[in-house]
Z-matrix of the N, CA and C atoms (Angstrom, degrees):
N
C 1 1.443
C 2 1.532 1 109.06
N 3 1.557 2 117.46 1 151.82
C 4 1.470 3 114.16 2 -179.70
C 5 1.462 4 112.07 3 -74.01
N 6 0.767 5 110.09 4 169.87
C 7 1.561 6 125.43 5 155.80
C 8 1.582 7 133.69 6 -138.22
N 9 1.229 8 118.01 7 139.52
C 10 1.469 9 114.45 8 -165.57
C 11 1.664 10 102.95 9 -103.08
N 12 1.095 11 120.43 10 123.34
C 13 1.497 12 128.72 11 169.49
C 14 1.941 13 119.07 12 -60.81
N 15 1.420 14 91.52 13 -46.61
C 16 1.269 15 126.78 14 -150.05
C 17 1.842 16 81.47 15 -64.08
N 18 0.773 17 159.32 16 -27.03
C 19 1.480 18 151.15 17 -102.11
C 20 1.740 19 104.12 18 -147.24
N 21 2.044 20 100.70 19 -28.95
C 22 1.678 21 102.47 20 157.49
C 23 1.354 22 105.22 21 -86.67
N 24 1.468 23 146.96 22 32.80
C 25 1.694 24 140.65 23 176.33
C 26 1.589 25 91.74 24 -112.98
N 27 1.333 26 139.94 25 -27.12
C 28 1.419 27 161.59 26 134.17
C 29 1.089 28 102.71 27 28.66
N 30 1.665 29 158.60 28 107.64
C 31 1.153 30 143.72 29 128.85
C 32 1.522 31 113.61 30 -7.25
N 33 1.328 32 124.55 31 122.11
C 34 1.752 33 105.68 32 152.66
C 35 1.531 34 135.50 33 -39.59
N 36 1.089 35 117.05 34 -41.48
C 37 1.760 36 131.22 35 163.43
C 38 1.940 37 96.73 36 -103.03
N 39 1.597 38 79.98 37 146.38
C 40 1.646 39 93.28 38 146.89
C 41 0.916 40 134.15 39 -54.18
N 42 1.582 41 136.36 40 139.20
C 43 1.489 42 126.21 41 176.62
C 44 1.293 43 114.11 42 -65.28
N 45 1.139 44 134.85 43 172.35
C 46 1.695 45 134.47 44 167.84
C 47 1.476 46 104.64 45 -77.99
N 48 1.711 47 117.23 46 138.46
C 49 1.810 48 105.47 47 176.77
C 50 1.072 49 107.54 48 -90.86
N 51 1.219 50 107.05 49 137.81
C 52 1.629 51 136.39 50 176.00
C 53 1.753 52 105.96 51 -37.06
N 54 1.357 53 106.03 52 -27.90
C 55 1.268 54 95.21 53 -179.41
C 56 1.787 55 97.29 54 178.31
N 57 1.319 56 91.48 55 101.63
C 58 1.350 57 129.52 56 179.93
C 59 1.882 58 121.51 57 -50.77
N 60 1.183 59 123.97 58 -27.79
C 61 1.223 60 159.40 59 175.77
C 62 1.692 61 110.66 60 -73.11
N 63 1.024 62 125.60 61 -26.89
C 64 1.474 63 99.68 62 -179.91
C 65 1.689 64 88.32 63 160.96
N 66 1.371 65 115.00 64 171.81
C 67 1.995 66 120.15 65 158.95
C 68 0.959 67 105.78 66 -42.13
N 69 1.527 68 122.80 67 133.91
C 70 1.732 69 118.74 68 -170.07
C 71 1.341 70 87.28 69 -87.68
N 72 1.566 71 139.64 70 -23.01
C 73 1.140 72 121.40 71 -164.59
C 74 1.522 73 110.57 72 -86.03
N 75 1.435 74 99.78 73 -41.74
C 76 1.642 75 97.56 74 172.66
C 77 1.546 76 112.98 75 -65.43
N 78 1.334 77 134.18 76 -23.81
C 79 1.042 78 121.55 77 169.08
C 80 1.647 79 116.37 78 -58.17
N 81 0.932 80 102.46 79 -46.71
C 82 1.681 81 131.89 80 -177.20
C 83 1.873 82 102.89 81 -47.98
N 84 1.261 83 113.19 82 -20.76
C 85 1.537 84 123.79 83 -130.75
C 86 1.925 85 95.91 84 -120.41
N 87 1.198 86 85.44 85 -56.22
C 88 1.630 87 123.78 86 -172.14
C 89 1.741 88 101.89 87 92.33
N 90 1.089 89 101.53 88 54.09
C 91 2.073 90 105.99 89 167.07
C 92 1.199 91 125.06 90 -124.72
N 93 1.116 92 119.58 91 145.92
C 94 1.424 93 125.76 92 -159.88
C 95 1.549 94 103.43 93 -100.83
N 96 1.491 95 107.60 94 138.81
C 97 1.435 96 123.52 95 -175.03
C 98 1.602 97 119.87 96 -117.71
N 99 1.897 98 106.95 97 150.11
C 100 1.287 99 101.27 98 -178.66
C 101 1.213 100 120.70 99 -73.20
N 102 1.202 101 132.63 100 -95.72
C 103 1.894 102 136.49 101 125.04
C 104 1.275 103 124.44 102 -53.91
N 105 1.610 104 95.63 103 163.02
C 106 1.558 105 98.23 104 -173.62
C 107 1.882 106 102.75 105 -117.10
N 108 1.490 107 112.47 106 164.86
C 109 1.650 108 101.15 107 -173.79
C 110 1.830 109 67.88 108 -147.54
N 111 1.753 110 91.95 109 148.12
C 112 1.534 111 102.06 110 -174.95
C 113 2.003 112 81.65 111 -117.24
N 114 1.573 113 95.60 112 162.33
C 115 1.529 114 107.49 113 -179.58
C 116 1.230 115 100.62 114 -88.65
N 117 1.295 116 128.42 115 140.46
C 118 1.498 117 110.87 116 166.64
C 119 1.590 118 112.73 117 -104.69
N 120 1.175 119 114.82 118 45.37
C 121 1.795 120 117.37 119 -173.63
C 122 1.945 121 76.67 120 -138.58
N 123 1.092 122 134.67 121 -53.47
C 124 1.547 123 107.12 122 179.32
C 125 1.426 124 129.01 123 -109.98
N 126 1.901 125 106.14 124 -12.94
C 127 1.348 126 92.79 125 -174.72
C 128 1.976 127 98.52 126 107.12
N 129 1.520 128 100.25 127 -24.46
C 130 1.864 129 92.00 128 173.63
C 131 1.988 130 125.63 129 -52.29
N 132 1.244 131 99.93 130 111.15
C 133 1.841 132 89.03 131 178.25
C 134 1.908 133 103.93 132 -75.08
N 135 1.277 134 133.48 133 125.54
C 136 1.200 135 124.16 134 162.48
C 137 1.233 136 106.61 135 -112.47
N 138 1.367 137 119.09 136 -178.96
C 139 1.658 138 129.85 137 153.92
C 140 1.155 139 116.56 138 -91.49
N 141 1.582 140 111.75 139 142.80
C 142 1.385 141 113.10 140 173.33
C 143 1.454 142 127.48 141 -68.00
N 144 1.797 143 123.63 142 -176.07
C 145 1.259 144 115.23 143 -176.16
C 146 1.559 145 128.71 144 -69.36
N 147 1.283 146 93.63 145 -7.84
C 148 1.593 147 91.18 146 174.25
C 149 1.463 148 126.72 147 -92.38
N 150 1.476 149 91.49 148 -7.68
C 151 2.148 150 104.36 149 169.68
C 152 1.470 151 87.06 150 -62.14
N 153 1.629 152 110.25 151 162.82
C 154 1.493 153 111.96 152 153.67
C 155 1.151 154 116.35 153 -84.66
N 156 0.949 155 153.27 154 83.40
C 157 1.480 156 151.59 155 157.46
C 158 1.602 157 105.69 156 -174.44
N 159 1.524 158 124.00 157 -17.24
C 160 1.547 159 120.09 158 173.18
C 161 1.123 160 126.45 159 40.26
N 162 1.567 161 113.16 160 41.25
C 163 1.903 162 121.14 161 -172.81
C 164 1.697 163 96.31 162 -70.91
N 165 1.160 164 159.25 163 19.59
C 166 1.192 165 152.14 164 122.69
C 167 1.057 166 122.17 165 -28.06
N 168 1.631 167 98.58 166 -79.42
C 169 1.570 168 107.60 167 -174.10
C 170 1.846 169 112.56 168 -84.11
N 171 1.164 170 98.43 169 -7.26
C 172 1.714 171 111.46 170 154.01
C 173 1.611 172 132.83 171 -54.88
N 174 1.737 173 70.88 172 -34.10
C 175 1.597 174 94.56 173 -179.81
C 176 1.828 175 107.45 174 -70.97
N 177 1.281 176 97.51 175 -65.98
C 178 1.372 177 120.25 176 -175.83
C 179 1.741 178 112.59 177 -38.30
N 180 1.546 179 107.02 178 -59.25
C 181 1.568 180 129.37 179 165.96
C 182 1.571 181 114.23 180 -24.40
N 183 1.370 182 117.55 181 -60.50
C 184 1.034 183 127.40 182 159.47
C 185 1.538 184 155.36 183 -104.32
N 186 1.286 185 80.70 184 3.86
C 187 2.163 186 100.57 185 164.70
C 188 1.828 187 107.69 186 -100.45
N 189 1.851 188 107.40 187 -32.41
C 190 1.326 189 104.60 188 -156.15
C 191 1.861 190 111.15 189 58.96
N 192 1.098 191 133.37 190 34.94
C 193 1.393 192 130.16 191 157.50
C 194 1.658 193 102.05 192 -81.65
N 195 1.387 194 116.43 193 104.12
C 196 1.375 195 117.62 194 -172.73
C 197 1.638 196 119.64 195 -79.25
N 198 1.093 197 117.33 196 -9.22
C 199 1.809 198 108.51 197 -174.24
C 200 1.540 199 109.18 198 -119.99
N 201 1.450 200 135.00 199 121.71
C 202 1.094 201 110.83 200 150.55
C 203 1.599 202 113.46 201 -115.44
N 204 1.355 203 94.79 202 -141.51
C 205 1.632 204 95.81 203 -168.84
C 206 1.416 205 93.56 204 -159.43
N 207 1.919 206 106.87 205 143.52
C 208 0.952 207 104.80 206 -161.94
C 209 1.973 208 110.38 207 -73.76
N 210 1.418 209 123.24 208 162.42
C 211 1.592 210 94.56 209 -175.75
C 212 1.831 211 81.45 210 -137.72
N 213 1.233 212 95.89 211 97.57
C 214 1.898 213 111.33 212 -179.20
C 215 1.414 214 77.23 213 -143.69
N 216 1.652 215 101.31 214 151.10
C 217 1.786 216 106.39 215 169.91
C 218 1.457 217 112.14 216 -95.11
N 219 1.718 218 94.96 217 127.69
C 220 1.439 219 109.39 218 179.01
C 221 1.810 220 104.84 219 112.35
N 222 1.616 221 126.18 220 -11.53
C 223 1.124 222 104.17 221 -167.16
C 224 1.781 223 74.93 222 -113.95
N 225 1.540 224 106.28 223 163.15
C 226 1.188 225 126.91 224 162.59
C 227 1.790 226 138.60 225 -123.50
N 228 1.399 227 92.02 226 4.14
C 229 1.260 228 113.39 227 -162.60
C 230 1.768 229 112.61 228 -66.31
N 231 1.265 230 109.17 229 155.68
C 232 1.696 231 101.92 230 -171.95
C 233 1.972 232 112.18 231 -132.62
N 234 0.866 233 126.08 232 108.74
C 235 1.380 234 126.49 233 154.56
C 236 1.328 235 147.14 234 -95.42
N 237 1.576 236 102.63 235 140.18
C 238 1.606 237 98.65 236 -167.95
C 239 1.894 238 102.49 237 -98.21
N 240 1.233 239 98.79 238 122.81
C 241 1.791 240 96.70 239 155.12
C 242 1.451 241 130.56 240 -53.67
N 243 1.219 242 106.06 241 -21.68
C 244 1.259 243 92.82 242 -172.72
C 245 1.941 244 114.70 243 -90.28
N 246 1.488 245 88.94 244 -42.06
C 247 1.429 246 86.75 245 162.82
C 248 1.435 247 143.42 246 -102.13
N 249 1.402 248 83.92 247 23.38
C 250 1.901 249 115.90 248 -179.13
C 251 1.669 250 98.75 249 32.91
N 252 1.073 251 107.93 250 69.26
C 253 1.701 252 141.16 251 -178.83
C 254 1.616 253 131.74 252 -111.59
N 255 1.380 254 131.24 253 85.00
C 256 1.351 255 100.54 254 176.92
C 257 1.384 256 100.43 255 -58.23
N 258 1.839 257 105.98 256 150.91
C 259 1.806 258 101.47 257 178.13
C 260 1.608 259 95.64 258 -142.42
């Protein structure tokens, strides 16, 4: 079975999202998003890959902050990019 490293570098709590309201980038943008996945190394809200614009892994591309978590109400689940891992 895999294992994710990335996931003991983890804040103990979640960060707070930068902006609670929607993809800060699509907000930023004026584009509409599918789900949202928050970073847990800054606190960035993006959209996932199935929005068109995928500022998540946009995010990731160019910060390298590898784990987020999904931020829909009711799911809790967390993935790392780097080791394309739920963790």
């Amino acid at each position: 079975m895999a294992t994710c490293e990335h996931v003991q570098s983890l804040p103990a709590e979640d960060p707070s999202p930068n902006t609670p309201q929607g993809c800060e980038d699509c907000l930023r943008e004026g584009t509409r998003w599918v789900h949202l996945r928050l970073c847990l190394s800054c606190g960035h809200v993006g959209c996932c890959d199935s929005s068109p614009r995928r500022h998540a892994s946009a995010h990731f591309d160019k910060e390298r902050h590898p784990v987020v978590r999904s931020f829909e109400p009711g799911e809790d689940w967390r993935w790392c990019f780097v080791d394309q891992l739920i963790v």
